[in-house]
N, C-alpha and C positions, 0 to 999 in steps of 0.2 A: 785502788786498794794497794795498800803498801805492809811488806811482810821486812820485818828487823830482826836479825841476829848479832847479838850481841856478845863480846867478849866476854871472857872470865877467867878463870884459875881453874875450874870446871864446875860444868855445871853437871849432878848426877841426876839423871832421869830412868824411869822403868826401863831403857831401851840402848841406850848408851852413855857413854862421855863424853862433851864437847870438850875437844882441846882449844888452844888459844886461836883466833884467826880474826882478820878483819872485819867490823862492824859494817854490815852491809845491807843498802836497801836496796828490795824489788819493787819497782812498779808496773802495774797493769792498767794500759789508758780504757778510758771510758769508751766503749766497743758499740753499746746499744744503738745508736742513733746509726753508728757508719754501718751494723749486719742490716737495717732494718731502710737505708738507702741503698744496700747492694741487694736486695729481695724485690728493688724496681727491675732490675735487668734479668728479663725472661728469655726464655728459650735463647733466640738465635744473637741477641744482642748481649744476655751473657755470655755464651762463648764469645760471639767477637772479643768481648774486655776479657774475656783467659786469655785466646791467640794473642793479645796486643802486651798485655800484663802479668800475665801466669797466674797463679792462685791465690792471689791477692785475697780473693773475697773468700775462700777456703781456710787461710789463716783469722779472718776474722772469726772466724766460728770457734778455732781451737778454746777449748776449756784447758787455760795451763793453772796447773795447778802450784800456786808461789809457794810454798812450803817442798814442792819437790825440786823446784831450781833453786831455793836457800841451800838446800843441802849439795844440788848435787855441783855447787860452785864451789863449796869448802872443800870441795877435790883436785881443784883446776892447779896440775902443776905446773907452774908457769915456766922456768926455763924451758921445760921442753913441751910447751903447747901444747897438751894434754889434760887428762882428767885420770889417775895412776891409783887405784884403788889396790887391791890386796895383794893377790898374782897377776892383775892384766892393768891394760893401759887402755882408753879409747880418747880420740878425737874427732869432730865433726869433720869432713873433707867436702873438698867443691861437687864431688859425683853426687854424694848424699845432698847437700841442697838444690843443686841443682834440681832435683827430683821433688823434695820439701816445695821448693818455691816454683816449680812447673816453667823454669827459664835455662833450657840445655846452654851450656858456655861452648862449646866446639861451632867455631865459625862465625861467633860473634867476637864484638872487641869486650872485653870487659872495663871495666869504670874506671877511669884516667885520674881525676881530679885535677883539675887544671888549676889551683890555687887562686881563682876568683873566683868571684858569683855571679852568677847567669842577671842577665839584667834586666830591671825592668820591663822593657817594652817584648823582650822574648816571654817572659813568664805572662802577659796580658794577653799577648798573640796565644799563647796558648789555653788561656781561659777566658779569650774573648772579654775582657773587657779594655776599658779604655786602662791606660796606663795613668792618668793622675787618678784615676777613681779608685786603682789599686796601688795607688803608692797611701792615699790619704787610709787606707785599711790595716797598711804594713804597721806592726806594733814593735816596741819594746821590751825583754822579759829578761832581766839577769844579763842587760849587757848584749842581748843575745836577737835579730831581728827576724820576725817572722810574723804568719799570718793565726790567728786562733779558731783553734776546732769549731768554735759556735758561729762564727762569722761562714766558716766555709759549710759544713751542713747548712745552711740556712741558703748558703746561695745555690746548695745542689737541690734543695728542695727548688726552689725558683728554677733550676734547667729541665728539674723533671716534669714540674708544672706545661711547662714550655714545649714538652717535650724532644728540648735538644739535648737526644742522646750521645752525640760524639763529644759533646764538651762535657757533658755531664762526667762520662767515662774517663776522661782526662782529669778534672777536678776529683771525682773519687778517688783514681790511683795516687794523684798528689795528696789527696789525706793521708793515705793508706799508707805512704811514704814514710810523712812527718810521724803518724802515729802507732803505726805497728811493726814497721823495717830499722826508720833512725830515729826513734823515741830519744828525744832531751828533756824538755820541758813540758809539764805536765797539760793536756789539752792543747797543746801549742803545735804547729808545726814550721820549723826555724829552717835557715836558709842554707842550713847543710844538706838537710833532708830534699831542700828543694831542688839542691846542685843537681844531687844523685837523679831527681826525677827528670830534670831538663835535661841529662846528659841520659836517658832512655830514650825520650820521649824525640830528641833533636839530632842526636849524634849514633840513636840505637844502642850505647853504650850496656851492658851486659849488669843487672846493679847485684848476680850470686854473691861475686869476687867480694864486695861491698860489705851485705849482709854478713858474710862470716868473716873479713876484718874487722868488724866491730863487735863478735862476738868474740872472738880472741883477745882482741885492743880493749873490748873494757872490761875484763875480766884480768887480765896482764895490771891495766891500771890500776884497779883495786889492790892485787897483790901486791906491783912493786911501789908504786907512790901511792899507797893509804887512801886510795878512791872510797867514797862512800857508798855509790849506786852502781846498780847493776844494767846499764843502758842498751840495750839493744835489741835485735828481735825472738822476744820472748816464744812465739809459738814456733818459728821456725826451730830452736833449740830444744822446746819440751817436747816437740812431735819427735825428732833426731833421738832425743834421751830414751821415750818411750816404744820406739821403734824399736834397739835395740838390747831393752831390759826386759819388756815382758815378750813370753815364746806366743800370745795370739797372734795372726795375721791382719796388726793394726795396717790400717792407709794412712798414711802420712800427710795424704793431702786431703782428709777428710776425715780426722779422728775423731772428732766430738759426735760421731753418728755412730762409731763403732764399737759395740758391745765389751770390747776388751779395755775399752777404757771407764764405765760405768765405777768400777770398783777402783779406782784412782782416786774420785773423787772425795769421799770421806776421809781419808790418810792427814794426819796432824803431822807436826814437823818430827816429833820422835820416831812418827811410824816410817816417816821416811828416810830418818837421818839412821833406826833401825837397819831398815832396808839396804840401802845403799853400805852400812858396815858389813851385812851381810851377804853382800855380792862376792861370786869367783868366779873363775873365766869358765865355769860350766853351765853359769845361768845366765852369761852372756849368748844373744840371738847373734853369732859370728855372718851369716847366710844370712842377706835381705832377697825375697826375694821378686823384691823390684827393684832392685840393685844390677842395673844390666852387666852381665859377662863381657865386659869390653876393657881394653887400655887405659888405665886411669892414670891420670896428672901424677908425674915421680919427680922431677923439677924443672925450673924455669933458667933460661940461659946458663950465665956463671954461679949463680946459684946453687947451694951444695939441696935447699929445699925447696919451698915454693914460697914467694911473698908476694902479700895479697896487701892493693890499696885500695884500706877505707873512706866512710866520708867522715870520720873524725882520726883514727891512726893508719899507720903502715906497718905489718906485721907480717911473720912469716908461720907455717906450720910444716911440721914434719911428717910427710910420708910411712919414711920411712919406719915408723912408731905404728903406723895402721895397716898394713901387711893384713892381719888375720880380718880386717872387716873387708878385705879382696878375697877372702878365701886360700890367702895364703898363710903358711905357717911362720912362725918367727923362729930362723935358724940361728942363734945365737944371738951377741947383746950390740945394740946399735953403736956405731963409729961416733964420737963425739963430733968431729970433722961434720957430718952431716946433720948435726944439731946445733949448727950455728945459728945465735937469735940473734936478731937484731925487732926494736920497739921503736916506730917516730907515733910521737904525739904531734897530731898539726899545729897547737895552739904556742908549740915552744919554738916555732917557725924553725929556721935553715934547713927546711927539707927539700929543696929542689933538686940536688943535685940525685940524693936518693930517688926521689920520685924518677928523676928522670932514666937510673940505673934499673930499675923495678919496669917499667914501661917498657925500656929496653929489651929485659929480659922475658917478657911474654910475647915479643917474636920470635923466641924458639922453646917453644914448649914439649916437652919430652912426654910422649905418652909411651908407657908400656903395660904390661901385664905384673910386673914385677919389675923391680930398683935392678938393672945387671951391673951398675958401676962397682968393680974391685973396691973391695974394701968398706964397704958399705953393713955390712954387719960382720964382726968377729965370733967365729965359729968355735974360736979356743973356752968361750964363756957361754953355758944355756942363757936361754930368754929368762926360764924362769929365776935362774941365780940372781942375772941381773937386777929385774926386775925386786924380789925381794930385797934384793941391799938398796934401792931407791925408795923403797917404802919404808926401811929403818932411815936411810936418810933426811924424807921430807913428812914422815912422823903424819898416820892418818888423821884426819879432825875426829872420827868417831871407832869406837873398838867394839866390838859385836859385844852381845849383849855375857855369849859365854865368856870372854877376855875378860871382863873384869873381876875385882877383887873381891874375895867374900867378905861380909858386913859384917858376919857373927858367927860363932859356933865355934868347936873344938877346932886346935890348929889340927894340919893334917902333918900325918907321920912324913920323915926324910923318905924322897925314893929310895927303893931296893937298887941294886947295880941292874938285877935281873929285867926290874922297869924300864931303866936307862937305858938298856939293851934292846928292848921292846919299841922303845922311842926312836932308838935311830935306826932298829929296823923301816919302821913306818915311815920316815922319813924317806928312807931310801926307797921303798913303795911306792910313796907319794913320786919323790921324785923318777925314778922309774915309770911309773903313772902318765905323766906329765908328758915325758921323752914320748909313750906311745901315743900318748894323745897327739903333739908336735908331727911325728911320723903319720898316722892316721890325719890329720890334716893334710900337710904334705901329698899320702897318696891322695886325698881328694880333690886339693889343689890342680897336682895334673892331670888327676880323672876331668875337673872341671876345666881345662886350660888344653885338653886332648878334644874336648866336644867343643869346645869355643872354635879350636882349630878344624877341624870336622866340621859346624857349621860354617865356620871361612873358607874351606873349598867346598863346600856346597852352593855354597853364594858364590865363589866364584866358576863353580861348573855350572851352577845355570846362567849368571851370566854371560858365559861362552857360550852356553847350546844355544840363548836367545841373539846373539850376534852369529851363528852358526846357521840359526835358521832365518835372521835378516839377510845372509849376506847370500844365502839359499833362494829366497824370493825373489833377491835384487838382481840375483843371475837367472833368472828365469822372468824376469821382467824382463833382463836386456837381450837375455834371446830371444824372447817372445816380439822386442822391439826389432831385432834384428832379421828375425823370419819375416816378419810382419814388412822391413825394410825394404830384403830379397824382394820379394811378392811383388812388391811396387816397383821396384827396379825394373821387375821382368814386362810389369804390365808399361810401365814407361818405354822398355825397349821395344815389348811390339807396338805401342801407339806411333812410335817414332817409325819401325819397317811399314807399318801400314801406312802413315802419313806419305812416305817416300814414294810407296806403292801408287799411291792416289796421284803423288805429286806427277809422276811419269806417266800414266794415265788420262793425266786432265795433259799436261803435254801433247799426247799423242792425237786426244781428241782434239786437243787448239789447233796441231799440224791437219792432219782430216778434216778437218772445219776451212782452217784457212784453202786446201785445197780445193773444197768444193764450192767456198765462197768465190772463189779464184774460176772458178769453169762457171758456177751462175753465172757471175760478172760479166765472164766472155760472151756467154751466152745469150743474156740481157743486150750486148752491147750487138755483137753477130745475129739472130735469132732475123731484129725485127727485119737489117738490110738484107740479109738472104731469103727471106719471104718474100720481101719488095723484087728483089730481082727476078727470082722463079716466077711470080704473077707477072711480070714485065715481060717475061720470053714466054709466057703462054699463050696461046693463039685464044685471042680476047672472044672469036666468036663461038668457038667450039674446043674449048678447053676437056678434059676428063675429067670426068664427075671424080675420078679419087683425088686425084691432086686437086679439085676444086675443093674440097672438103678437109683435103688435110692444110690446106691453105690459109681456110680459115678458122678451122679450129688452133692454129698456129694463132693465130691473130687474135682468139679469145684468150689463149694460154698469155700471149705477151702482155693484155690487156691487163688480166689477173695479177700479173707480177707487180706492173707499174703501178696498179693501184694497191698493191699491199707495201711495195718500197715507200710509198710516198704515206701511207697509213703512219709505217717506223719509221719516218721521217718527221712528222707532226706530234707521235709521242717523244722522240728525242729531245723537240724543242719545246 
């Protein structure tokens, strides 16, 4: 579906006036086939494809509605990368996508572009096929080389058939690329789209930065060189837009199920182009609140703001311009200094050297709570002055429905002085108004940025308690080791006095041993000749019956012995 606005002199409608702006088409690629291929991954295999790819299949469901982005691009002021409607300014920033598209940038690299294309045999490897099978598939379209939407559903039907889920998941997100992140060509997905996914998918490269360089870079395009289309990713920008217009607690990562979006859906170009004239920074949603309380990106290296490399331009945006979507107030009128643009289109090549300064510059990324560089907003001018002399300057596309001129009737009388009087009272109200509102933010500011810090030492006092009480059990481990130590020491020491003990012991009995082995021996050896000779001097024929007796009981005693010596002498050997 493609929505056109077309130039004029004006056009007058029930609702507004269009002023002069560029002729511009939206497209919306054909979604059905890729919601009703991501409706195969159930429970635990669709999350894995969130964890691997973030919300990919959440954006396919966005209902955006093309007549609310027709309008709200004839707002996009381009010098300063914004969208600058009555009293306020917004722009989309990497915290807010990052949330949109469910892919945090802190600690990843974000998307390099390395000025060639991934090749062949990498992009087969990664969708498992043979590489001539997917070169003979690779088509033609505007000059432009890529694979087409009906070819690739058709083949993820065949993975899910198959049920090979890991590639299947890979070839979805690569559709999801081509067709809903870096839309070109209508149904087609071209070899830029492919860059960004092989440098996710290969290198882990981050593709937020991406998404919103091409949302800036093609809208820049249309403004400053007469672009016709509006290229890029549409639901992540209508979810952004409607996050912060209507006050419901829309999900951004799941709007087309949420109630506050039903009544979007009927709204015609007037009703919106209505609308959006009649915006003011009070029915702006300043407070997301899933917008976390932390340090948001203020700028990159030498960079006075932040530039971001797409897969078709190189563009910067300004911070410094979005203060109040932090919860901060805007203290007077921004430093030109820090609204330095710079725009590379890749197709008009010499962009390396840039690329390679930009690369450069997101290895020092500056995150704060707030911009503190001096001189970064001039305090001698309100926000709000400023801002109003920027809207006489860049002249809105549409004027609320009261601003315009009456059709018919009586002229009306010259004001009274006493009117005029009346007028610039109010003004000074208004303005006076403003200032409290700006204060009143402000205190909320650091009401909000006093509990953020209060939650920072809370995180870091339990931090400490929880290494206060590791470092509690680890010393009562190593005492417990250390008592446990002693113990054994002690038990080792008396093993050791008792061993000694024993050892002197078995000593003492080896010496008493030997000695009495020492008197056997003698005795074995003396015993049997001193028998022999006492029976030798006994009178043979009338001996005494005691010494007869002891005689030979000597004689069985000796007998005894020699037969137990020679017994231990037979088991010896």
């Amino acid at each position: 579906m493609e929505v056109v606005t077309r130039p004029g002199t004006t056009q007058q409608t029930g609702s507004a006036i269009l002023r002069k702006k560029p002729c511009l088409k939206i497209h919306r690629g054909n979604l059905t086939g890729l919601v009703n291929l991501g409706k195969k991954l159930k429970t635990i295999k669709r999350e894995t494809f969130k964890m691997k790819y973030g919300n990919l299949l959440s954006l396919l469901e966005v209902e955006v509605q093309l007549p609310a982005i027709t309008a709200l691009v004839r707002y996009y002021d381009s010098p300063l990368r914004c969208f600058t409607f009555q009293d306020f300014q917004l722009a989309p920033t990497i915290e807010e996508f990052e949330h949109i598209l469910g892919l945090p940038l802190e600690g990843t690299l974000p998307y390099q572009h390395l000025e060639h294309h991934a090749s062949i045999p990498t992009i087969s490897a990664i969708m498992k096929l043979h590489p001539k099978e997917l070169e003979d598939r690779m088509v033609t379209r505007n000059q432009v080389r890529g694979l087409t939407q009906g070819y690739l559903e058709q083949y993820l039907h065949q993975l899910a058939d198959k049920e090979e889920w890991e590639v299947f998941m890979d070839v979805l997100a690569l559709t999801v690329y081509g067709i809903v992140l870096f839309p070109r060509i209508k149904d087609f997905v071209d070899y830029t789209a492919i860059n960004v996914f092989v440098a996710k998918k290969t290198r882990s490269e981050n593709p937020v930065t991406a998404v919103l360089a091409d949302v800036y870079g093609t809208m820049s395009f249309c403004h400053e060189r007469k672009g016709k289309k509006i290229l890029c990713c549409l639901p992540a920008l209508y979810a952004w837009m409607t996050a912060r217009m209507f006050k419901g607690p829309i999900d951004v990562r799941c709007p087309s199920e949420d109630p506050s979006h039903q009544g979007l859906k009927g709204k015609g170009g007037n009703e919106w182009a209505q609308f959006l004239a009649g915006l003011r920074e009070g029915n702006v949603k300043w407070r997301l609140p899933w917008l976390e309380a932390k340090p948001s990106i203020q700028h990159c290296g030498n960079f006075p703001n932040i530039p971001l490399i797409g897969a078709r331009y190189c563009i910067n945006y300004n911070p410094v311009l979005v203060q109040r979507q932090f919860g901060y107030p805007m203290k007077g009128a921004p430093s030109p200094d820090y609204l330095t643009a710079f725009f590379i289109y890749y197709e008009d090549r010499h962009c390396t050297e840039m690329l390679r300064r930009v690369r450069s510059a997101w290895e020092n990324v500056v995150r704060a709570e707030k911009d503190l560089r001096s001189g970064v907003m001039d305090s001698r001018v309100s926000y709000h002055t400023w801002v109003l002399e920027r809207v006489r300057e860049v002249k809105l596309p549409f004027k609320p429905i009261n601003d315009q001129p009456a059709s018919g009737g009586t002229p009306q009388a010259p004001e009274s002085e006493e009117v005029k009087q009346l007028k610039a009272e109010m003004e000074k109200l208004r303005e006076s108004g403003h200032q409290m509102k700006e204060m009143a933010t402000s205190f909320e500011a650091e009401l909000n940025q006093e509990r953020w810090k209060l939650a920072e030492a809370e995180g870091e006092y339990r931090a400490m308690l929880k290494q206060m009480e590791d470092y509690i059990e680890e010393q009562e481990e190593r005492w417990r080791s250390l008592e446990f130590e002693e113990r054994h020491q002690a038990l080792i020491k008396r093993m050791k006095e008792h061993i000694v003990e024993q050892e002197t012991a078995v000593k003492h009995w080896k010496e008493s041993f030997s000695q009495l082995a020492a008197l056997a021996n003698g005795a074995i050896e003396d015993i049997p000749r001193m028998v022999s000779e006492a029976e030798a001097s006994t009178h043979f024929y009338s001996p005494p019956v005691e010494i007869e007796l002891f005689i030979n009981h000597c004689k069985r005693l000796i007998d005894e012995m020699k037969s137990l010596i020679t017994r231990a002498r037979n088991q010896c050997t």
